[in-house]
N, C-alpha and C positions, 0 to 999 in steps of 0.2 A: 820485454818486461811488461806484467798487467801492470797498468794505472791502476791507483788507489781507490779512485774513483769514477766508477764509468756512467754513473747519473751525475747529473747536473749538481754540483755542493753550491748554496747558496751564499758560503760564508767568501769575504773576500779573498785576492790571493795572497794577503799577507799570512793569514791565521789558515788557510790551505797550505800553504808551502811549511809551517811550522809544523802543522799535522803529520803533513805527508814526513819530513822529517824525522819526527821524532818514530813513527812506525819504521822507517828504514832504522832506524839506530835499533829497535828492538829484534829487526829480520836480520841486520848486517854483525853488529855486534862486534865483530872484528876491529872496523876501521870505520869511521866515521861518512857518513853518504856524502858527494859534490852536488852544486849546482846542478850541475845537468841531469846527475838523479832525483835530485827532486824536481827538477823542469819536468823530467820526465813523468814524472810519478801522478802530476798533478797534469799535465799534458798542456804545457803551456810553452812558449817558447825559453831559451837560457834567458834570451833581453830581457826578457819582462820579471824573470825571479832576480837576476843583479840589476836592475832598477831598483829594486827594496832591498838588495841585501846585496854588498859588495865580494863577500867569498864566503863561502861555508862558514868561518870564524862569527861572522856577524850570525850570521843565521844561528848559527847553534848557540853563542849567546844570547839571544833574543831571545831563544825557547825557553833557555834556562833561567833568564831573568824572569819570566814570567811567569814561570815556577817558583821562586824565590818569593816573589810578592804576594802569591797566594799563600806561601809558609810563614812568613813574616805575618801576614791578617791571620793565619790561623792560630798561632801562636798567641799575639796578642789577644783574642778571642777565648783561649782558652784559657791565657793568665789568669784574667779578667772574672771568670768564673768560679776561682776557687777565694779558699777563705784568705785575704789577702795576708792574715797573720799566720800561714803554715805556708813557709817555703819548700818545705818536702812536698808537700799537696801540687803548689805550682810545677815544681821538678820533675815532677812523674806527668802532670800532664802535658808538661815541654814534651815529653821521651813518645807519649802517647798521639801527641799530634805530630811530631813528623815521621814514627813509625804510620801512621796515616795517608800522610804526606808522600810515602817513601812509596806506597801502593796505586797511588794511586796518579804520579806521575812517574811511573819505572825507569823511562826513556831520561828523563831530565836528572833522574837520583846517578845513572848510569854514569853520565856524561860527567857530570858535577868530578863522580869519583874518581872516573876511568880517563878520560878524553883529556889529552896534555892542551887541547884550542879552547876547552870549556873548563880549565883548571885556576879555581878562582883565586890562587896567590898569586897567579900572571894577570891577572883580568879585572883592575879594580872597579868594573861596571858589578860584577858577579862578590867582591869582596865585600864590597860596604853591606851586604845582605849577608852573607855568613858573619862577618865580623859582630853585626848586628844582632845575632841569634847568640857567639859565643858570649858579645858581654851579657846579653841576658843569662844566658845560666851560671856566667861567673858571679854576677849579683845576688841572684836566688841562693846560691853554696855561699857566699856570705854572709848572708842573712841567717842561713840555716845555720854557719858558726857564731854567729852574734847573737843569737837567742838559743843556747847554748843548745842547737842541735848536733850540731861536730864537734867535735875537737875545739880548743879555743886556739891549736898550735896545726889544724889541720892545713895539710898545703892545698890550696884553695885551684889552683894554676893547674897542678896534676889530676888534684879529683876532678875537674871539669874536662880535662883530655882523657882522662879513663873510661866515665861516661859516654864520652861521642864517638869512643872505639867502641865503645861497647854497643850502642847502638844501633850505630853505623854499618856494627859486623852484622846484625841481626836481623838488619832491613833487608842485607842483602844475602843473608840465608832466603829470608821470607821469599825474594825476588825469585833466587835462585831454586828455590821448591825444594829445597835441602833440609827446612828446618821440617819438616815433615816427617822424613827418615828418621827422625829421632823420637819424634813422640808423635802418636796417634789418638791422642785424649782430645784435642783443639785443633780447629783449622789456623793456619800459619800464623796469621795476624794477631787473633786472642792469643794464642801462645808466646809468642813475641811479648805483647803486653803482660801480658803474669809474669814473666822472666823479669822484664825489666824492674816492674814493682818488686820483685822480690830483691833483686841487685840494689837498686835505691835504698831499701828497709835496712837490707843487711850492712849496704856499707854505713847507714845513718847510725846502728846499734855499734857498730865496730869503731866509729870514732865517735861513740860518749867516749869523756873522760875516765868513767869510773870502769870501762869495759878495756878502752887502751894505755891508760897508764897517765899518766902528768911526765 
């Protein structure tokens, strides 16, 4: 197998073996890389990669925690930016920044999804950071019903799991180069984002009151 790296990487071998990892998880895709693949990859001995990480499990939650962290900062960064009295405003740029997010760590979005050793309802290092995202948009979609942008009767609980399907599925067209096939107007990302804006606008007009009913 080529090593990842055949010049000298100046970063240490903790953030080398994540590296190296996470590109096997986008070459392997199947099954998740071992230790010794990534011993291998980075060309280092097995001791020295389970000196810092005791079995693939750590390893690959470490990657993905640290993708999480940067989601959480970006999120709150983008809250932060909109007009704090429009919670549709903040909602869309929830959707905006981790379709972002989703591009721009593929490997860690994968895992998150796919990988039963980096599935964050087993993993409460990885939970308290989804958890932390979902109550934020379940707060935002409150808000957005308390200042009568929904439904005053809308189910709060469901529209925020419809959203993160919907997302969720989106990223990983994006990922997967599928959302392409279907429209040639935008590259995948912009596209992505106008869908979502549009999904958000539509579902916000479809639960006024005066549009679904009392």
């Amino acid at each position: 197998m080529k090593h990842l790296s055949e010049r000298r990487d100046p970063r240490g071998l903790h953030d080398r073996a994540i590296s190296a990892a996470m590109t096997l998880v986008l070459d392997q895709r199947r099954q998740p890389p071992t230790i010794a693949d990534i011993a291998e990859a980075v060309d280092e001995p097995v001791e020295r990669v389970r000196a810092l990480f005791a079995d693939e499990r750590a390893l690959l939650v470490a990657s993905v925690e640290q993708a999480l962290v940067v989601l959480i900062d970006s999120c709150t960064r983008a809250v932060v930016r909109v007009d704090p009295d429009d919670p549709v405003a903040q909602f869309l740029s929830l959707g905006d920044t981790y379709l972002d997010w989703a591009c721009r760590y593929p490997a860690q979005f994968r895992l998150l999804q796919d990988c039963d050793l980096t599935n964050a309802r087993h993993e409460p290092i990885l939970r308290r950071y989804t958890d932390s995202i979902a109550d934020l948009t379940l707060r935002m979609l409150a808000r957005a019903r308390d200042t009568g942008r929904l439904h005053p009767r809308e189910d709060i609980a469901m529209l925020a799991l419809s959203a993160r399907c919907y997302v969720v599925g989106l990223a990983r067209l994006v990922l997967d180069g599928r959302l392409k096939d279907w429209t040639e107007e935008r590259d995948s990302l912009t596209t992505a984002k106008h869908l979502t804006h549009d999904f958000v606008h539509r579902m916000a007009r479809s639960s006024q009151p005066h549009m679904a009913g009392m």
